[in-house]
C-alpha positions as CSV (number, residue, x, y, z in Angstrom):
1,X,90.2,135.0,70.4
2,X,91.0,136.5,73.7
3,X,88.6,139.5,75.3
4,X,91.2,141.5,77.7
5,X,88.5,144.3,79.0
6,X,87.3,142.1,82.0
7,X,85.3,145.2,83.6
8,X,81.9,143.9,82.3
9,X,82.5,140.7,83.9
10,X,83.5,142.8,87.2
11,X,80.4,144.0,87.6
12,X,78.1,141.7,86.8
13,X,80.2,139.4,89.5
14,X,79.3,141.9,92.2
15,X,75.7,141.8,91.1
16,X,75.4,137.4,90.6
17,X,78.0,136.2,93.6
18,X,76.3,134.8,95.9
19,X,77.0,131.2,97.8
20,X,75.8,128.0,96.7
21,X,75.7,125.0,99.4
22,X,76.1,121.8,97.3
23,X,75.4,117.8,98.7
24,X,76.4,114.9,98.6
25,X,77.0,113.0,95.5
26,X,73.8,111.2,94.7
27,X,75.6,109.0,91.6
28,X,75.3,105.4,92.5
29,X,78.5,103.5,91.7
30,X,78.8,100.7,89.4
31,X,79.0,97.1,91.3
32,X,81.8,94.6,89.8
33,X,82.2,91.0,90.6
34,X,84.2,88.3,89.2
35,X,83.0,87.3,86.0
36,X,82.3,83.4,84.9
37,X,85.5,81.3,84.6
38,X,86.9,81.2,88.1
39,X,85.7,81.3,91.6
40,X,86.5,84.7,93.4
41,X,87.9,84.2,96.8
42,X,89.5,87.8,97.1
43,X,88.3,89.6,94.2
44,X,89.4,93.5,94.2
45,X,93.1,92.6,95.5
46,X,94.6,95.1,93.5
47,X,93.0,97.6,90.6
48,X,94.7,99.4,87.9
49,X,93.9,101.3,84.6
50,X,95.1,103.3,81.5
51,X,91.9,104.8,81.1
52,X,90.5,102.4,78.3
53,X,91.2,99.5,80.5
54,X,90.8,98.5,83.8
55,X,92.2,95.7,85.8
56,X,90.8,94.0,88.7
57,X,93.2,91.3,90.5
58,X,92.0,88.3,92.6
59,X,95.0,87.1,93.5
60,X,93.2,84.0,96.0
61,X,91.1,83.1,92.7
62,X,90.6,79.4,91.6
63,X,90.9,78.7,87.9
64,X,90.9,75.9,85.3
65,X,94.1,74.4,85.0
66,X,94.7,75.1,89.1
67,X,93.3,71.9,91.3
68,X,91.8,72.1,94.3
69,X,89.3,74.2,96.1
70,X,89.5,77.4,96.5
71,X,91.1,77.7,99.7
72,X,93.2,75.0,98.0
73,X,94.0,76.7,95.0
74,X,94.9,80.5,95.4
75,X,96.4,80.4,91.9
76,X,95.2,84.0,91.2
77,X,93.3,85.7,88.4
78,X,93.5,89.3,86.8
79,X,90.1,90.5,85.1
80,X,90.2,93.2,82.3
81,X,87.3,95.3,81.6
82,X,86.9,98.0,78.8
83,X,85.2,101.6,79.7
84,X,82.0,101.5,77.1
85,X,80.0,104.5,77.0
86,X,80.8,105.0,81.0
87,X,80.6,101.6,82.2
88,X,83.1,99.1,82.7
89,X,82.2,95.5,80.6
90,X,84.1,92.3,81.1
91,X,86.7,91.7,78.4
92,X,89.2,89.3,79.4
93,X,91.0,86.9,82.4
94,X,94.4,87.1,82.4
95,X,96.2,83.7,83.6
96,X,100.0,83.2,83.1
97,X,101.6,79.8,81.1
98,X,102.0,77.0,84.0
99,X,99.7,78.7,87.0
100,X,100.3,76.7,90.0
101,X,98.5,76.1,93.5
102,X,99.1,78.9,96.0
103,X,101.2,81.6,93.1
104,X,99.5,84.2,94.6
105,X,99.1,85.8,90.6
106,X,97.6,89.6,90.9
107,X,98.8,90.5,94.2
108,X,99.9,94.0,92.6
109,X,99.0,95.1,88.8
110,X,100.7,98.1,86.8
111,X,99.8,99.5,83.5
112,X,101.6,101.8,81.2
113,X,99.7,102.4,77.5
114,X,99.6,99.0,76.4
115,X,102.2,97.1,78.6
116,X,100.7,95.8,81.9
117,X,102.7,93.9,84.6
118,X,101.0,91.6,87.1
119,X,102.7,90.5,90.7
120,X,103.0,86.8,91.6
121,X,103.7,85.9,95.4
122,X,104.9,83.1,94.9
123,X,105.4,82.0,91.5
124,X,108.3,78.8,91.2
125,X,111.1,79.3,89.1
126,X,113.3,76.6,87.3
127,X,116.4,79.0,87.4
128,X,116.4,80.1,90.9
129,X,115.4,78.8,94.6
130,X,113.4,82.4,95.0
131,X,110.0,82.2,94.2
132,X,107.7,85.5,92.9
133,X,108.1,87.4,89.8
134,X,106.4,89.5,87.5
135,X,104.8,89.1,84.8
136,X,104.2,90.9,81.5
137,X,101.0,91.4,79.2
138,X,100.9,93.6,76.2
139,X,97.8,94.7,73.9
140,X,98.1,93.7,70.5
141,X,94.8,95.6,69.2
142,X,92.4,92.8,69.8
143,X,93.6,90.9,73.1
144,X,95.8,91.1,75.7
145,X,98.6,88.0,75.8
146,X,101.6,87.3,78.0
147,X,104.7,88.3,76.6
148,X,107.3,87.8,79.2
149,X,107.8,86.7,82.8
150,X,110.4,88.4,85.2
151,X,112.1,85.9,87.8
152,X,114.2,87.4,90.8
153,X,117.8,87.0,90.1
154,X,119.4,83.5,91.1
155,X,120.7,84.4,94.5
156,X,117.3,85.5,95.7
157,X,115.7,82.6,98.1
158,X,113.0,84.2,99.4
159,X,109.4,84.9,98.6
160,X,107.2,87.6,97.8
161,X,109.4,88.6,94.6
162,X,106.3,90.1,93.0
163,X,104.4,92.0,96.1
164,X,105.1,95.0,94.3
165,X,105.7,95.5,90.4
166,X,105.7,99.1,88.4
167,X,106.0,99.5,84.9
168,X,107.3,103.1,82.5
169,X,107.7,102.4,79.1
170,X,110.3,100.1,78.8
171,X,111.3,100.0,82.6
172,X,109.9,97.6,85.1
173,X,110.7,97.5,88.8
174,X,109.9,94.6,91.9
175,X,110.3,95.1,95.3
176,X,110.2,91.9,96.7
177,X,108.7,91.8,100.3
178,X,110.7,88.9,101.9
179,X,114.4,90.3,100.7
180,X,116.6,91.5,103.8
181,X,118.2,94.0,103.6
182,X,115.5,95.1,101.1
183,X,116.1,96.3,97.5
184,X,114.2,97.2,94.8
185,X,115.4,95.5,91.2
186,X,115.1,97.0,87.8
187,X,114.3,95.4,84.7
188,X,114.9,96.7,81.1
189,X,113.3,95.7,77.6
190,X,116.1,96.0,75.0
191,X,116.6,94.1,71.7
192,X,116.7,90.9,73.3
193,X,114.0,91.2,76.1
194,X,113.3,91.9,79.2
195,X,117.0,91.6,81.8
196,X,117.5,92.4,84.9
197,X,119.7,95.6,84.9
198,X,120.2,96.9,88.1
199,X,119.4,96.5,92.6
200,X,118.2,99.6,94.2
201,X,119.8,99.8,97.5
202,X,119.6,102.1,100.3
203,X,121.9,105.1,99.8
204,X,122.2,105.2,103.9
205,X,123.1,102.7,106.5
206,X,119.5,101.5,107.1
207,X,118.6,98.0,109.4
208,X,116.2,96.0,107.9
209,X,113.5,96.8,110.1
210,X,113.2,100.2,108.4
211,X,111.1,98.7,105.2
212,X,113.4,100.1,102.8
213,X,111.7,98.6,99.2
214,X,108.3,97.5,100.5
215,X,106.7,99.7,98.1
216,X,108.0,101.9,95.1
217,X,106.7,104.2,91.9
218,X,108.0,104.5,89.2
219,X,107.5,106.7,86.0
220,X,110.2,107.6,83.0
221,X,112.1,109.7,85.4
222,X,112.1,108.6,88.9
223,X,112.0,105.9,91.3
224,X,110.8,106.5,94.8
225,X,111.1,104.3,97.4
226,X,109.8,104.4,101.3
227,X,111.1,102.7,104.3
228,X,108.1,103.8,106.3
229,X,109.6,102.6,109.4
230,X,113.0,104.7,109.2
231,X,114.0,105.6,112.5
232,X,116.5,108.9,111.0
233,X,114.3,111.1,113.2
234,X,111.8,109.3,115.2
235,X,111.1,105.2,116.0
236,X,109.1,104.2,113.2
237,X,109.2,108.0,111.9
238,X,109.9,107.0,108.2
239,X,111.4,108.5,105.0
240,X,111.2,108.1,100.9
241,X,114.0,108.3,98.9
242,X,113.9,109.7,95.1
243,X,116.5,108.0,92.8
244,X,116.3,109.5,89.4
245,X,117.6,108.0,86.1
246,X,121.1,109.0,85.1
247,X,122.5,109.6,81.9
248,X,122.9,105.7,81.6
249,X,119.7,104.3,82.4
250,X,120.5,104.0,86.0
251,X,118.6,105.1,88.8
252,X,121.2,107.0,91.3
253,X,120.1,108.7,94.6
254,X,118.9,111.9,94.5
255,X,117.1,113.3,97.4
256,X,115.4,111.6,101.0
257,X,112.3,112.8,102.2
258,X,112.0,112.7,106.1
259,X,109.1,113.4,108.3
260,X,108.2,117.1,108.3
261,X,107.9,119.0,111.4
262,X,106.7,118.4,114.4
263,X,108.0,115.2,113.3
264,X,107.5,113.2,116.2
265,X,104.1,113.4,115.8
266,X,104.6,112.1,112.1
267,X,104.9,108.4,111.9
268,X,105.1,106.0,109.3
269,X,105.7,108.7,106.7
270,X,105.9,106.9,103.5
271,X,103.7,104.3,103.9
272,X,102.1,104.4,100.9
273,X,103.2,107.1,98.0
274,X,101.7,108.3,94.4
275,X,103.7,109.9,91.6
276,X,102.3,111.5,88.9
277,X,104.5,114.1,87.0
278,X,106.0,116.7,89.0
279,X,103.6,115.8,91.9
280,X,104.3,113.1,94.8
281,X,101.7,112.2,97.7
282,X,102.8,110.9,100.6
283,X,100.8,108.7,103.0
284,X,101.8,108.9,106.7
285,X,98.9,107.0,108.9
286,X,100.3,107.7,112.1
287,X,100.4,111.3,112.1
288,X,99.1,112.8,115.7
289,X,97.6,116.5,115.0
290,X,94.0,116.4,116.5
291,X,93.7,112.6,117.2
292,X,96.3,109.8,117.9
293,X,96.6,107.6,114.5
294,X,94.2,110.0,112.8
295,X,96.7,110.0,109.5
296,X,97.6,112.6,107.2
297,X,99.0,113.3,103.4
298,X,101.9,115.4,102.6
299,X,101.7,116.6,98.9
300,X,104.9,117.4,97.2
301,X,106.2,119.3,93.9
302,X,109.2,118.6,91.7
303,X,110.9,122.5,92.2
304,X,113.6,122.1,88.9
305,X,116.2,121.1,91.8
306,X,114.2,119.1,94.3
307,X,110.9,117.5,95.8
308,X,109.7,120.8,98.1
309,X,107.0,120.2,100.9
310,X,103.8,122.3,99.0
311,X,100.7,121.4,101.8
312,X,99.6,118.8,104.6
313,X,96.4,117.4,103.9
314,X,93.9,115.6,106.6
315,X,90.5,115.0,105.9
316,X,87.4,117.6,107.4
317,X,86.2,115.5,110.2
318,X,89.1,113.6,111.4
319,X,88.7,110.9,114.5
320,X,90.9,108.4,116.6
321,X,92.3,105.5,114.4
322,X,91.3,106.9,110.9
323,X,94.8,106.1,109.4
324,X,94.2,108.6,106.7
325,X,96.3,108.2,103.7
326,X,97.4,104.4,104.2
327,X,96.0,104.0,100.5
328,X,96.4,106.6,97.6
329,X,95.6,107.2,93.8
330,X,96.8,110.2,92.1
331,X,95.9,111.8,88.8
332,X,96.7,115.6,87.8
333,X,94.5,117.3,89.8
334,X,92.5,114.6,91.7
335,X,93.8,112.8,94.3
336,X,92.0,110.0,96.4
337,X,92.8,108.9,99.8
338,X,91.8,105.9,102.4
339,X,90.9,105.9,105.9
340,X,90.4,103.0,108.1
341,X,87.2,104.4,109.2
342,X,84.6,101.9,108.7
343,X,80.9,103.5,107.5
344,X,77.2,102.3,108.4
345,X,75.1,102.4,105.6
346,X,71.2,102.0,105.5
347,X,70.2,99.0,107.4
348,X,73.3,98.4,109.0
349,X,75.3,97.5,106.4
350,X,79.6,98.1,107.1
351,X,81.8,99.9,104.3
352,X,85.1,98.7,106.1
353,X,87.1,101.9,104.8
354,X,86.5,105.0,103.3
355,X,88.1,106.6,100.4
356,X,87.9,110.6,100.5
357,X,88.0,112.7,97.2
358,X,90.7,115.9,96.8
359,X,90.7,118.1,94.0
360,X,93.5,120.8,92.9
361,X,92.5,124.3,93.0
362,X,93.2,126.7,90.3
363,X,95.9,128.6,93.0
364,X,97.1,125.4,92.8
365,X,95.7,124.1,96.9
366,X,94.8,120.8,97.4
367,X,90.6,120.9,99.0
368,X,88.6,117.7,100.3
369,X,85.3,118.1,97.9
370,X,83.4,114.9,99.1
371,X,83.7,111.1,99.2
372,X,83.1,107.4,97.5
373,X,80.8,105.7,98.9
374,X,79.8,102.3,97.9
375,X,75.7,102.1,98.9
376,X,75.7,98.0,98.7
377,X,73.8,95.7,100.5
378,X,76.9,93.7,101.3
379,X,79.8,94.0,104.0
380,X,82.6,96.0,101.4
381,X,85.3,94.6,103.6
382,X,88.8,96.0,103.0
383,X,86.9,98.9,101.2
384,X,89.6,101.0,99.7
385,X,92.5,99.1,100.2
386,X,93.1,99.0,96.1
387,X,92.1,102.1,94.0
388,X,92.6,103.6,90.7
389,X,91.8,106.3,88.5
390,X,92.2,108.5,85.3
391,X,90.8,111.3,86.6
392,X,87.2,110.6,85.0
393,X,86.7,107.3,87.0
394,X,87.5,105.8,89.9
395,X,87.9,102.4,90.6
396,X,87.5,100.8,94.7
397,X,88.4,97.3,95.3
398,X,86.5,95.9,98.5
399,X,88.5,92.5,98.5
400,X,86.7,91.4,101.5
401,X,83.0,92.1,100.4
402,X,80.7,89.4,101.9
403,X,77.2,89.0,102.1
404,X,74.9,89.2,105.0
405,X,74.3,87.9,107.5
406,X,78.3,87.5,107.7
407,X,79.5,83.9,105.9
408,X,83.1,82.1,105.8
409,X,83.5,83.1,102.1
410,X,85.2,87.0,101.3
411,X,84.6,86.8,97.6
412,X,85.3,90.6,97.2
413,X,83.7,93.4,94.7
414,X,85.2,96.4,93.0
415,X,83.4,99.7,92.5
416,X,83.8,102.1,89.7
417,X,82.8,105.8,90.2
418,X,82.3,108.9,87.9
419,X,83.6,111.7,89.0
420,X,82.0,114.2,87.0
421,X,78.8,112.8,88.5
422,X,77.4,115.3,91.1
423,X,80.7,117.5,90.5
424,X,80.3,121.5,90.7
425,X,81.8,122.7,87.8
426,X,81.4,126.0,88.3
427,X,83.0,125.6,91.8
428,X,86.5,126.6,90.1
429,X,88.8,127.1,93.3
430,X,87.2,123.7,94.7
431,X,86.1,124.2,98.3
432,X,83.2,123.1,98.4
433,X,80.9,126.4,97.8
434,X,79.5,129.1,95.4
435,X,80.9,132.4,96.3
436,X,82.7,135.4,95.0
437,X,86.5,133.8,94.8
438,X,84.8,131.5,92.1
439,X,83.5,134.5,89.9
440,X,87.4,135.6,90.1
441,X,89.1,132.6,89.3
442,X,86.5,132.4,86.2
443,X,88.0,136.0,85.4
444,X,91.8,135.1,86.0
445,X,91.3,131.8,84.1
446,X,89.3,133.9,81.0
447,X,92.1,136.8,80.9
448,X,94.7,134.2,80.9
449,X,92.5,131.8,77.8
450,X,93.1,129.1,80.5
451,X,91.0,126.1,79.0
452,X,88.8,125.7,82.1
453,X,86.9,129.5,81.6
454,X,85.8,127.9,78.2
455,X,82.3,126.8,79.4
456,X,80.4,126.6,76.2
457,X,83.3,124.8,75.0
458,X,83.3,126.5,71.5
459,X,87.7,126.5,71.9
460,X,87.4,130.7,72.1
461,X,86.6,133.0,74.8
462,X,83.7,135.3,74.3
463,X,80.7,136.6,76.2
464,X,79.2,133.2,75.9
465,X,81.8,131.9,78.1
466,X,80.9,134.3,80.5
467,X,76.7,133.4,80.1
468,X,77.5,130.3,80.7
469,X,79.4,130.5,83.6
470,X,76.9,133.0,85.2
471,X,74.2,130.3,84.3
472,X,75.9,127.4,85.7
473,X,76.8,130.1,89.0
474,X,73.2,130.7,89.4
475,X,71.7,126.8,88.9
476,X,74.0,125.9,91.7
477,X,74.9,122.6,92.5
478,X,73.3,119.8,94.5
């Protein structure tokens, strides 16, 4: 049931609106390391999740069945943890068949429902020189098990064929890092497995230098795929490129992205990008607005004909060197983003990295609404450099955590954060305050039945709704 006479919630708006400072998030994170069973070396490499599950790669990591140390060793590990009542407990290692010294397994992890796929470096194959792969793990309802591995195709003598591996459904891409010119190869799962089905090339004359394949997303639609260090506009400038999936199967070229204006003071646009429906972000660490390298994030919206610029994001207190945006995690309306700023915490403690919080508006703007910070006793080196999230959680990899004073060893730690924890909720156009323009989103959202003016959560929208929205107003938020 729907109430359309909004003049009672008018005035009482004009009577209740007034703003609301709110702090810090005082939520302490929860503190992963690796579990028993191997020896971390670089434990937070790479982080994933499909909201039940969560995956933290080591991909340095000794393990049974790989000899030697382990400086020796660097076979690799991935570590699967199930979210229990809001905490993350240890639920399985994932090793491939035949691990061998130096494979470099977990360097990148994807995961789509129940179909993971985990990057090897350097993985040997018997059927090609190349060396790298991916490798596949599916949930069976109890366990997690290897069901397939993905080697480069024959000609491929290079390494680094699993630096970067995506999964959709049935879809799974590599971009191999050490492939010049640089592609991006596609692998289907049809009756007989998984085959390699297609090479993602450049749709433009592009030297190798340009990065073309480094990194790529993927989801059931599209493929996008940077070469950060395009020079189409400016040295080192950048671009992305969406292919989209044709009528059969194939991914054919679609649109390029280049640096917006001013663009020369936009470099290395592309060097890190999130998908997630019809929204793309865009890392570009060199951007010059305030500072030289301060960084910046360029979100952008699938139109019905093509990806349109919608809003440049930098964080509220930029500086010299930040390199905002050179790590990303997107989902729906949150949106999480790295700098290279390191942070001193209580007795002198270094968070190498930050990783600042975004939230989606109801109009739709993107607004900075706080950040994650890690409050350990340790070094978190490399703080941010992995992260994941549904949304609800978020997941930091610090693969170069160490204790203190500093040592030789970089075991690593990850970090998972609630994001509900400390959250305004009834901050509804998410900047940061209590003031009048939330009282009228509340009444656009409640004449519209838009779920998030349901605040007693009852599934209608009645004068309770309203009651507990003016009750939440006035409590504030700290």
């Amino acid at each position: 049931m729907r109430h359309s006479n909004r003049s009672w919630i008018a005035a009482a708006c004009f009577a209740l609106c007034t703003a609301h400072a709110w702090a810090d998030d005082p939520c302490q994170p929860q503190r992963l390391v690796t579990p028993p069973g191997t020896e971390a070396v670089h434990y937070g490499t790479s982080v994933a999740t499909n909201g039940r599950f969560w995956f933290v790669g080591d991909s340095q990591a000794a393990v049974p069945g790989c000899s030697g140390g382990p400086l020796s060793c660097a076979g690799g590990a991935v570590h699967v943890y199930e979210m229990v009542d809001g905490r993350l407990e240890f639920f399985q290692t994932l090793v491939p068949d035949g691990i061998a010294s130096f494979d470099q397994f977990g360097t990148w992890i994807d995961v789509d429902g129940d179909r993971a796929v985990v990057g090897s470096y350097n993985t040997a194959w018997s059927t090609t020189a190349g060396r790298g792969g991916g490798f596949v793990f599916e949930f069976n309802g109890s366990e997690w098990i290897e069901t397939a591995s993905l080697a480069p195709p024959s000609d491929f003598e290079g390494t680094g064929a699993g630096t970067v591996v995506q999964v959709a459904g049935d879809t799974i891409t590599l971009s191999p890092s050490d492939q010049l010119p640089r592609v991006v190869w596609v692998y289907e799962n049809g009756p007989s497995g998984w085959a390699f089905t297609q090479t993602v090339e450049s749709p433009v004359p592009l030297p190798a230098s340009a990065g073309f394949g480094r990194i790529a997303v993927l989801d059931d639609d599209w493929l996008i795929v940077m070469a950060y260090w395009d020079a189409t506009r400016v040295r080192d400038g950048g671009s992305v490129f969406a292919f989209r999936r044709g009528a059969d199967g194939t991914y054919e070229f679609a649109q390029q992205l280049l640096p917006p204006e001013p663009f020369v003071d936009t470099r290395e646009f592309g060097v890190y990008v999130v998908l997630d429906g019809e929204t793309l972000a865009i890392g570009a660490r060199r951007v010059e607005r305030e500072f030289e390298w301060q960084g910046a994030v360029f979100i952008y919206e699938f139109d019905g004909d093509e990806w349109a610029l919608r809003q440049e994001l930098t964080h509220e207190d930029p500086s010299e060197g930040d390199q905002f945006g050179w790590r990303l995690a997107l989902h729906r309306d949150t949106l999480l983003a790295r700098t290279d700023r390191g942070v001193r915490l209580p007795g002198d403690v270094i968070q190498d990295g930050e990783v600042r919080r975004f939230e989606r508006g109801a109009d739709g703007t993107w607004r900075e609404t706080g950040s994650l910070v890690s409050n350990t006793p340790y070094v978190a080196g490399l703080y941010g450099n992995a992260i994941a999230t549904d949304g609800i959680h978020a997941l930091v990899g610090a693969s170069q955590e160490r204790e203190l004073p500093p040592s030789r060893a970089w075991p690593g730690a990850t970090y998972l954060f609630d994001l509900a924890c400390g959250a305004c909720e009834p901050d509804l156009d998410a900047d940061g305050e209590l003031s009048i323009f939330d009282f009228l989103t509340f009444l656009n959202a409640f004449d519209a039945g838009d779920p998030i003016a349901d605040f007693d959560a009852d599934g209608a929208f009645t004068l309770f709704d309203f009651l507990a929205f003016q009750a939440a107003f006035d409590a504030g938020c700290f």
